[in-house]
VEXROKE-109440 format. One line per field, with one value per residue (C-alpha): residue number from 0; x, y, z. Coordinates in Angstrom, 1 decimal. Layout:
<lumdrens>
resi (NUM	...)
X (X	...)
Y (Y	...)
Z (Z	...)
</lumdrens>
This chain:
<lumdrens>
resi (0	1	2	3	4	5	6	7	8	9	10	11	12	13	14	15	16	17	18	19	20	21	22	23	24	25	26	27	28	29	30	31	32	33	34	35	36	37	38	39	40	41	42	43	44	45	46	47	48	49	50	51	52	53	54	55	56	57	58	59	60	61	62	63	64	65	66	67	68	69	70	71	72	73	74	75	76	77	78	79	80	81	82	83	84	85	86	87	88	89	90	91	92	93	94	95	96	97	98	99	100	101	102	103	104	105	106	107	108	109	110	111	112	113	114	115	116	117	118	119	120	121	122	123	124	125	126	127	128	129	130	131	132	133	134	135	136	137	138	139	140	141	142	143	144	145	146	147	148	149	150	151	152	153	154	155	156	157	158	159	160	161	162	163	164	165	166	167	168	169	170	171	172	173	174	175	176	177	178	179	180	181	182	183	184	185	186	187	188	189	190	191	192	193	194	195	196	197	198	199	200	201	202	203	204	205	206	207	208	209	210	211	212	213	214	215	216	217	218	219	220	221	222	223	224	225	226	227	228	229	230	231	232	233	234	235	236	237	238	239	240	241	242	243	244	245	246	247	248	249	250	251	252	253	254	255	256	257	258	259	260	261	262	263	264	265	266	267	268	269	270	271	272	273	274	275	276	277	278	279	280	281	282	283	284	285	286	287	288	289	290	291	292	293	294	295	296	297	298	299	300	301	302	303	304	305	306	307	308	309	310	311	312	313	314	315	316	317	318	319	320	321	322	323	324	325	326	327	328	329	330	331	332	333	334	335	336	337	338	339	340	341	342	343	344	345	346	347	348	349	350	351	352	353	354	355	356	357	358	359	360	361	362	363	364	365	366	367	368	369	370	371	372	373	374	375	376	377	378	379	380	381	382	383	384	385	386	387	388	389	390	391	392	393	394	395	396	397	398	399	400	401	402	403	404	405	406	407	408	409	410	411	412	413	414	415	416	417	418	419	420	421	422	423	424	425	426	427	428	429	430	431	432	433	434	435	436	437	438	439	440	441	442	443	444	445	446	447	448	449	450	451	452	453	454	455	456	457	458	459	460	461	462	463	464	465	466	467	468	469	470	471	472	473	474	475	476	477	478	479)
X (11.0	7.8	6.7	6.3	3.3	4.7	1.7	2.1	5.8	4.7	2.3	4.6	7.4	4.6	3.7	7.0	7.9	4.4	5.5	8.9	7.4	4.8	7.3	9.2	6.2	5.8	9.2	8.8	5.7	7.1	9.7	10.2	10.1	7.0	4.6	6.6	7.8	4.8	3.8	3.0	5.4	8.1	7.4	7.9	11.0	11.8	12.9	15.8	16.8	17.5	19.3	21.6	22.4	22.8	25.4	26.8	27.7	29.1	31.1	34.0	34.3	37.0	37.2	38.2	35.3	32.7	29.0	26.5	23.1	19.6	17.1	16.4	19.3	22.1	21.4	20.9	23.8	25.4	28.8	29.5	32.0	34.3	33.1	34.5	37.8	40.2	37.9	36.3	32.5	29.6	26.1	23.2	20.2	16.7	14.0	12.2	12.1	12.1	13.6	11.9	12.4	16.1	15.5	13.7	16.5	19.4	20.6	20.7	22.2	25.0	26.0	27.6	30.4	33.2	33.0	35.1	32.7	29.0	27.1	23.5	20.9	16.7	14.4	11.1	9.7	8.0	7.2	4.0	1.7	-0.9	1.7	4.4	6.1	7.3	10.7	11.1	10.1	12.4	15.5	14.1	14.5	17.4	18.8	17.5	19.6	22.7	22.0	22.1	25.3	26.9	26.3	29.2	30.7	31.0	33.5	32.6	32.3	28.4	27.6	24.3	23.3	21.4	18.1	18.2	15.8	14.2	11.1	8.6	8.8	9.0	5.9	6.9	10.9	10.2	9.6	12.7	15.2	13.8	15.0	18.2	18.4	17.8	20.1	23.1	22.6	22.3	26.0	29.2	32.5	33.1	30.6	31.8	28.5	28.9	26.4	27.1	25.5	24.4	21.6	23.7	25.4	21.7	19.6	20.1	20.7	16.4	16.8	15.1	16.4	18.9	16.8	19.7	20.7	17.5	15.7	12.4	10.6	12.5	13.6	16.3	19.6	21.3	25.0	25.5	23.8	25.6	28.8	28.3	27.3	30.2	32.4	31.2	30.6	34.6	35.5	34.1	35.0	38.7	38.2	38.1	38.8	41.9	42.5	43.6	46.8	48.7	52.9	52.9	56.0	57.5	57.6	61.1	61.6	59.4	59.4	56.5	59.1	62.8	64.0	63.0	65.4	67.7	69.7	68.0	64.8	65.3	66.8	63.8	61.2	62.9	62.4	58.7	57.9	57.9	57.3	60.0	61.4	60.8	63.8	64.2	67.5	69.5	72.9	75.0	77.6	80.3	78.1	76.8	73.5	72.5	68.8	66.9	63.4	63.8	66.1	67.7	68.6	66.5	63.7	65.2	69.2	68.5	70.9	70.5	72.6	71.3	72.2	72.7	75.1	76.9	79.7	78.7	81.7	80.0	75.9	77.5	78.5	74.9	72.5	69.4	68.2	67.8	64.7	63.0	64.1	67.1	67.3	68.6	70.7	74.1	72.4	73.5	72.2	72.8	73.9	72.3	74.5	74.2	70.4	71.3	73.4	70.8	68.3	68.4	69.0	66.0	64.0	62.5	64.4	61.6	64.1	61.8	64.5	63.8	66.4	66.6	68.0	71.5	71.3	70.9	75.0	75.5	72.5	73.2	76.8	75.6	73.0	74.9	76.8	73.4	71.0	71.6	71.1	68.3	65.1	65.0	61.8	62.0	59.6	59.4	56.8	58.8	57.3	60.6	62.8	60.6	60.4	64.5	64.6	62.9	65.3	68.1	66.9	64.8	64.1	63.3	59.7	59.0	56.3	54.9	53.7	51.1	49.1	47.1	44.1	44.9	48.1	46.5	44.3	46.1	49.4	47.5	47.5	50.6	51.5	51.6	53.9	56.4	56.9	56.7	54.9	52.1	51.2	51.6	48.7	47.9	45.2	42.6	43.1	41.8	38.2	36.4	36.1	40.4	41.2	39.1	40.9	44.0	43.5	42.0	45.2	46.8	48.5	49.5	48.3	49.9	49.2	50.7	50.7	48.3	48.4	44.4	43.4	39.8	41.6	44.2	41.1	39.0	42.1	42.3	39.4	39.7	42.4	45.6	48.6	50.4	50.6	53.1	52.6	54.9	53.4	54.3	54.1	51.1	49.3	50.0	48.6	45.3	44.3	45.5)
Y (97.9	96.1	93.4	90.5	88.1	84.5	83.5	85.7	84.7	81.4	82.5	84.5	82.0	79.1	81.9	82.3	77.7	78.3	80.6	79.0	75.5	77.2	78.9	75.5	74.1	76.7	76.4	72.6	72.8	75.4	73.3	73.0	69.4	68.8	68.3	65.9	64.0	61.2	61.4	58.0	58.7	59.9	57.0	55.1	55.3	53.7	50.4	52.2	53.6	51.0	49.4	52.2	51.9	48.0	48.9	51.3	48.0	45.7	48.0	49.7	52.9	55.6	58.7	60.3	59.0	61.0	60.8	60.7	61.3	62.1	60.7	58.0	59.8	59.0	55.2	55.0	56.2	52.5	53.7	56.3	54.1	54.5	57.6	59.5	57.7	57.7	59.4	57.0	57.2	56.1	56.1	56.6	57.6	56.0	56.1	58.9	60.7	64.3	67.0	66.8	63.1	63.6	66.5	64.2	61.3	63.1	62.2	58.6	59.0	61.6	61.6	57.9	59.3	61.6	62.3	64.6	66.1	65.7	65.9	66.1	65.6	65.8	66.7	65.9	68.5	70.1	68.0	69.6	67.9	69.2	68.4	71.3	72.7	76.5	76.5	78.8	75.9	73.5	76.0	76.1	72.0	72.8	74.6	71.9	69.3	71.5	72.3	68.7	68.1	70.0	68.7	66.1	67.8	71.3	71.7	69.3	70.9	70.2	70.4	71.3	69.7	72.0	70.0	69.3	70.4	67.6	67.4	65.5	68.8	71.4	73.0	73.8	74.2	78.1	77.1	74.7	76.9	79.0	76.6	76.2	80.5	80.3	77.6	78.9	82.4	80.9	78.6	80.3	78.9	80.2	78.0	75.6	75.2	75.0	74.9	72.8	74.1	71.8	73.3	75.1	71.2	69.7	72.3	72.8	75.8	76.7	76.0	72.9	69.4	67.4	64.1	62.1	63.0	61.1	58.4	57.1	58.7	61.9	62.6	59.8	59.8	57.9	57.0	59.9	61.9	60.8	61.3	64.7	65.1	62.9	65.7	69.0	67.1	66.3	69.3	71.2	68.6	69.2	72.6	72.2	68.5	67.2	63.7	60.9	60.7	57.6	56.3	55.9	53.0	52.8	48.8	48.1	51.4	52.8	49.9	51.0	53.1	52.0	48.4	46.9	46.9	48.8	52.2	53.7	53.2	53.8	57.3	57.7	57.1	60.0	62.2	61.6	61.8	58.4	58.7	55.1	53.1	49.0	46.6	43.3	41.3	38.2	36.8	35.6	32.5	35.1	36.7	40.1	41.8	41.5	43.4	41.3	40.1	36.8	34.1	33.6	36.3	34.8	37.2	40.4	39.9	36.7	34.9	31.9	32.0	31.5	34.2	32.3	29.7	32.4	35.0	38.7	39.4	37.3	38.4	42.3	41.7	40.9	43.6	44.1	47.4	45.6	44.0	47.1	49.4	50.0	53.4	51.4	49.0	48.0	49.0	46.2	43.9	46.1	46.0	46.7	49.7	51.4	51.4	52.6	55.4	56.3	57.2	61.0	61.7	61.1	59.2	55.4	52.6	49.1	46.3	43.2	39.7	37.2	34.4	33.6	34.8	34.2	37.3	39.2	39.4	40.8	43.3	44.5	45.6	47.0	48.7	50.4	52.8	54.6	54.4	57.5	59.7	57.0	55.2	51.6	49.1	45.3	43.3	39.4	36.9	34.0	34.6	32.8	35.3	38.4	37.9	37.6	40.3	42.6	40.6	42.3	45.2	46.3	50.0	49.5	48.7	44.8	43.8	40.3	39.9	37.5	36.8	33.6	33.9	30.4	31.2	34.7	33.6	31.2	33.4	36.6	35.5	35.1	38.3	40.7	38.2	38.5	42.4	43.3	46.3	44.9	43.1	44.1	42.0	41.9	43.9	41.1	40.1	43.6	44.4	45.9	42.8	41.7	46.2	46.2	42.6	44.1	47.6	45.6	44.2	47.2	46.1	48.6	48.0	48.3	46.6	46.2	46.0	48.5	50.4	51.1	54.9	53.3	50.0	52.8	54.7	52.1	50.7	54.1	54.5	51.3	53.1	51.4	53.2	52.6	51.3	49.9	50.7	50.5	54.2	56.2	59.8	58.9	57.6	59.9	62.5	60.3	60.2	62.9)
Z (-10.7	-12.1	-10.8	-13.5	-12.9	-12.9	-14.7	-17.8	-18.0	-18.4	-21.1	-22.7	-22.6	-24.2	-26.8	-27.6	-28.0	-29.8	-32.4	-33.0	-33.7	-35.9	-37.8	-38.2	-39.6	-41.9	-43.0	-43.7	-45.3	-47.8	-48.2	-52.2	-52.1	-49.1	-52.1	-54.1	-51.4	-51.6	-55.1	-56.3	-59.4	-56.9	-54.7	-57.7	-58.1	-54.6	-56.5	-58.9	-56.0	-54.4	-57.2	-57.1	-53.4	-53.8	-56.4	-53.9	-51.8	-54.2	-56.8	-56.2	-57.6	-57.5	-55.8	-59.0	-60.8	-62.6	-61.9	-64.3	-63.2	-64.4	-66.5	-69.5	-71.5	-69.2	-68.5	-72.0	-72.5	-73.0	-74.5	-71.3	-69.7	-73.1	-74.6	-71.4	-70.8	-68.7	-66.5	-64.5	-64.5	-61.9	-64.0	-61.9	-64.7	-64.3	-66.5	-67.4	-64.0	-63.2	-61.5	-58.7	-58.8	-58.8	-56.0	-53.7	-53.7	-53.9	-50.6	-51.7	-55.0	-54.2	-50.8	-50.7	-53.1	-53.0	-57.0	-59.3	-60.7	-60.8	-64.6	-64.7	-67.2	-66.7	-69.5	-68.5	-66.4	-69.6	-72.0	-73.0	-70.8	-67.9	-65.3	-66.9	-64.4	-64.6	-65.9	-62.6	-60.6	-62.3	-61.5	-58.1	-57.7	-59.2	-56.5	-54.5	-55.8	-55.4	-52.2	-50.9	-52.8	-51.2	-47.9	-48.8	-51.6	-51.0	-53.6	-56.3	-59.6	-61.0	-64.2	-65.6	-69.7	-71.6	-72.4	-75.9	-78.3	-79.6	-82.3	-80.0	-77.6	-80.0	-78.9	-75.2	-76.6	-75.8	-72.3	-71.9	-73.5	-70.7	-68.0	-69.8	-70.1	-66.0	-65.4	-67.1	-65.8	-62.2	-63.0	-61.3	-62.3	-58.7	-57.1	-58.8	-60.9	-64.6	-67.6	-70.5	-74.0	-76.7	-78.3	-81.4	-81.9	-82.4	-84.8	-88.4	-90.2	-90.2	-86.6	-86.4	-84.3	-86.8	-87.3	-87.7	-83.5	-82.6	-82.3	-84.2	-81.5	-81.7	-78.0	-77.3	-78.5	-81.8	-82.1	-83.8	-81.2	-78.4	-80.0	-80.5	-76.6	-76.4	-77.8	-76.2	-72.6	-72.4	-73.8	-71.0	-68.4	-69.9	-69.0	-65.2	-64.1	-64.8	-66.7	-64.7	-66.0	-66.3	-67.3	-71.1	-71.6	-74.7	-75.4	-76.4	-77.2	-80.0	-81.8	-83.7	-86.2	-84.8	-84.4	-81.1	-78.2	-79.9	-78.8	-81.5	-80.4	-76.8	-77.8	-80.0	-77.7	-75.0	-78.0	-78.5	-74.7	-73.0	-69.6	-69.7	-71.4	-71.6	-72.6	-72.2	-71.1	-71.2	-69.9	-72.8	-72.4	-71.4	-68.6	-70.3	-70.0	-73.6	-74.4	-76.7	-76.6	-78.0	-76.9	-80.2	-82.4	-85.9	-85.8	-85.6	-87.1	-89.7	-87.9	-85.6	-82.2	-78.4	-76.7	-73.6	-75.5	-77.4	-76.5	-76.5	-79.1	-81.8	-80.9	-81.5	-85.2	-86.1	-87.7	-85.6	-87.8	-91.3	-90.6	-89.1	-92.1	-94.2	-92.6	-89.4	-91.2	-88.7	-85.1	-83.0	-80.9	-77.2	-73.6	-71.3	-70.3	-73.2	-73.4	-69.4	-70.9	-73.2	-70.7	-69.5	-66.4	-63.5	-66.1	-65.7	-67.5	-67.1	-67.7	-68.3	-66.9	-69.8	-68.4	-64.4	-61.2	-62.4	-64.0	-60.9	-59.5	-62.7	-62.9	-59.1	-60.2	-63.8	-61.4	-59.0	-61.2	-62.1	-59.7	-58.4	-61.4	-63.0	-61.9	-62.4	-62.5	-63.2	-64.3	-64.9	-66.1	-63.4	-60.5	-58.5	-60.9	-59.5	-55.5	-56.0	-57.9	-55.2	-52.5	-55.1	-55.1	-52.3	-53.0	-56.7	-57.6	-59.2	-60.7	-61.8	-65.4	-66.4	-69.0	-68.1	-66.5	-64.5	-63.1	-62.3	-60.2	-58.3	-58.1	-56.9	-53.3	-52.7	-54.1	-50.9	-48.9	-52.1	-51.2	-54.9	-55.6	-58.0	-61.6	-65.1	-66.9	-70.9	-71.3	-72.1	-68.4	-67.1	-66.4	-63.9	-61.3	-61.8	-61.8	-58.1	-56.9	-57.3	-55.8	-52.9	-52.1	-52.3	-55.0	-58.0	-61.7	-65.3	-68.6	-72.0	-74.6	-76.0	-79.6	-79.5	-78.0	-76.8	-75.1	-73.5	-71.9	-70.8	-68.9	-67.3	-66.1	-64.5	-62.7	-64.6	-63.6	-66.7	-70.1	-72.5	-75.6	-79.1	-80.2	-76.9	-78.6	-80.9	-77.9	-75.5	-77.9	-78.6	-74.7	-73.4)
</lumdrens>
C-alpha cells in the first residue's frame, strides 16, 4: 500500500474546510437578497416593521384569518376588514416599499402567523425610474418571499395580485405586465401558489386604465377601484379557502314574512334553511309553556291579557296572525310543544326563558320527551335564570344574553364559574376588543339581532359563531 505523508493529509484535509467555507461564502454572497439587505431604503423600513410585530403582541388574530400584505395599496385599503367578510383579515401593507423590501422582512411579517391564506400586492419595482428592476429579478424576489413562507406555512395557499395598470406607469406597463406574465406562469394550484388577474377589470375598451379606478394621481385606488378588486379578490379566494361559516338563527321564526313565534313561522324558517330556530317562552297562570315574546299579548293579538295571570285556554282563542298579514289570520298564540314538534328531527330549537326559574320543572318534563331526537339551547337575559338553567339541564348549551354594556362588563367575570357555555350580545356590543375578551375566556360568541349582510360579516370575521337574524334564508344567501 502507499504510504500517505501526514503532512499532506493535513493539507489536503485544510484544502478541503478551505473550499467548503469558500463555497458557503459564495453561496451567501449570491444570495438574492445579500445586496438589499443594508440599503438605506430597506433599512428604512425597520420602523413599520416594528409596528407590525408590536401589533403581533397586543392583537389577537385568528388562525383562520387572511393576510394581506404588500405595499401602499393594501394599507390603504381602509375598507378591507368589511370588504372581505367573514373572512378574517390581518393587514400588514406599508408605504410604498418594494419587492425586495417585502423579500428582506419576510421572516418578521409572515412567520408569527399560522394564516389561511396569504394575498400579496407590490407595485413598485418598475415604476419607470433608474432603479427598474428586471421583471426577471422581481419574479426572482418573488420566489424569495415564497420560499420563507413556507418555512412555517408549507401549505398555505399564496396569492399573487396582478399589478394594475395604472396611467402614471404606462410607459414601463410593457415591462410590468411582464412580471405579471412570469408570475402567473410560475403559480401552481398544486403548490399551492395562485395568481389573481385584474388587468381586463381596469382598462377600457382602447385599452387604456379606467380613470374613474384611480386616484388624482393615477396609481392609488378610488372607492370604485377597490370595489372592483373587492370583487375578483373574493371570488378567487372562494375558489380555494373556505368561508368561515357560522349558525344562521331564525329570530322567532322568520318573522321577517310570518308572524313572530308562531308555528307558522317556525315551519317556515326549516323551509328556507335555518340552521335553528329562536322562540321565546312564558309560564301562564295554569302552568303551560306558552311561546310569546312579550309579556302581554297587545302587540301581536290586539288583546290585552298577562300571560302569567291568565289561563292557557283563554291566551289560545286569540289571533296572533292578523297583525302580521291576513294571509295568517287565526294562527294561535303556541306551546311550546308544538313549536317542539315542528322542528325536524336532529335540528336546534334556541328557546329564549322570558319569565324565571319557575319555569324550569315544567320545561325539564316538556324536555325530556324530545331530547333524544332534537337539540335544545336556552338562552336568558337573567343571569340567576341562566346558571339554573344549566344546573337543569347540564348537557344542553346556555348562554347569557346582554345588551348593556355596564352589566357586560361587570357580569363577564363571573361567567366561567356559572358553567354556561358563553354570551349572546346585540351586535352594537361586539367589536374587536369585547370578540377577543370573550374568546380569552374560552367562552363561545353569538349575537342578534342582525338583518344587515355587512353587520353579519363583520361579526364573522370577528369570529361570531352565530347570528340571529329575522331573514335566515335571505341572509344566508347574502354571506355565504
Amino acid at each position: 500500500m502507499p504510504r500517505h505523508d501526514p503532512i499532506c493529509i493535513i493539507k489536503t484535509k485544510a484544502m478541503r474546510k478551505f473550499s467548503l467555507l469558500l463555497i458557503s461564502f459564495i453561496a451567501i454572497s449570491c444570495s438574492p437578497l445579500k445586496k438589499y439587505e443594508n440599503l438605506p431604503e430597506v433599512l428604512a423600513w425597520e420602523k413599520d416593521i416594528q409596528q407590525f410585530e408590536q401589533l403581533d403582541k397586543s392583537e389577537t388574530y385568528s388562525p383562520d384569518a387572511i393576510m394581506f400584505a404588500g405595499s401602499s395599496s393594501i394599507r390603504l385599503w381602509t375598507n378591507l376588514e368589511h370588504d372581505m367578510a367573514p373572512y378574517p383579515v390581518i393587514q400588514r401593507g406599508f408605504g410604498g416599499s418594494r419587492l425586495s423590501d417585502l423579500a428582506v422582512y419576510a421572516d418578521r411579517i409572515f412567520n408569527p402567523h399560522p394564516c389561511k391564506a396569504i394575498v400579496i400586492f407590490i407595485a413598485n419595482d418598475i415604476t419607470g425610474s433608474a432603479n427598474d428592476k428586471e421583471p426577471q429579478e422581481v419574479v426572482r424576489l418573488y420566489k424569495n418571499v415564497l420560499k420563507t413562507i413556507r418555512k412555517n406555512n408549507p401549505v398555505t395557499p399564496v396569492f399573487w395580485i396582478a399589478v394594475t395598470p395604472t396611467e402614471s406607469r404606462w410607459k414601463v406597463w410593457p415591462q410590468i405586465k411582464e412580471v405579471n406574465r412570469l408570475i402567473k406562469e410560475m403559480s401552481d394550484p398544486a403548490a399551492n401558489t395562485y395568481f389573481i388577474e385584474t388587468e381586463k377589470a381596469f382598462l377600457n375598451e382602447a385599452g387604456l386604465p379606467i380613470e374613474k379606478y384611480f386616484r388624482s394621481d393615477k396609481l392609488h385606488l378610488t372607492l370604485e377601484g377597490y370595489a372592483v378588486w373587492k370583487e375578483i379578490i373574493r371570488n378567487e379566494l372562494k375558489k380555494v379557502v373556505p368561508m368561515p361559516k357560522a349558525q344562521i338563527i331564525a329570530h322567532r321564526g322568520a318573522s321577517y314574512i310570518a308572524p313572530e313565534n308562531t308555528v307558522a313561522a317556525s315551519k317556515l324558517a326549516w323551509e328556507l334553511g335555518a340552521d335553528a330556530v329562536e322562540c321565546d317562552i312564558y309560564l301562564s297562570a295554569d302552568n303551560k309553556i306558552i311561546v310569546c315574546h312579550d309579556g302581554n299579548t297587545k302587540r301581536t293579538t290586539g288583546q290585552s291579557y298577562s300571560i302569567k295571570d291568565t289561563n292557557s285556554d283563554i291566551l289560545r282563542t286569540l289571533d296572533a296572525g292578523s297583525f302580521k298579514s291576513e294571509k295568517y289570520k287565526g294562527e294561535k298564540i303556541p306551546f311550546l310543544e308544538e313549536i317542539i314538534q315542528a322542528v325536524p328531527q336532529g335540528k336546534e330549537l334556541v328557546i329564549e326563558i322570558k319569565c324565571g326559574s319557575e319555569v324550569l320543572p315544567h320545561l325539564k318534563e316538556l324536555i325530556s320527551k324530545y331530547e333524544s331526537s332534537r337539540k335544545f339551547v336556552f338562552i336568558c337575559f337573567d343571569f340567576k335564570t341562566i346558571t339554573d338553567t344549566k344546573k337543569t339541564f347540564p348537557k344542553n348549551s346556555c348562554y347569557w344574553l346582554c345588551s348593556n354594556a355596564g352589566l357586560f362588563e361587570k357580569t363577564i367575570s363571573q361567567i366561567p364559574s356559572s358553567g354556561i357555555e358563553g354570551v349572546s350580545l346585540s351586535y352594537g356590543l361586539i367589536d374587536k376588543k369585547t370578540a377577543d375578551l370573550v374568546k380569552g375566556m374560552k367562552l363561545e360568541l353569538f349575537t342578534w339581532t342582525v338583518d344587515d349582510p355587512k353587520e353579519a360579516g363583520r361579526l364573522l370575521s370577528l369570529g361570531v359563531k352565530g347570528i340571529t337574524t329575522n331573514r335566515p334564508g335571505w341572509l344566508n344567501e347574502q354571506i355565504f
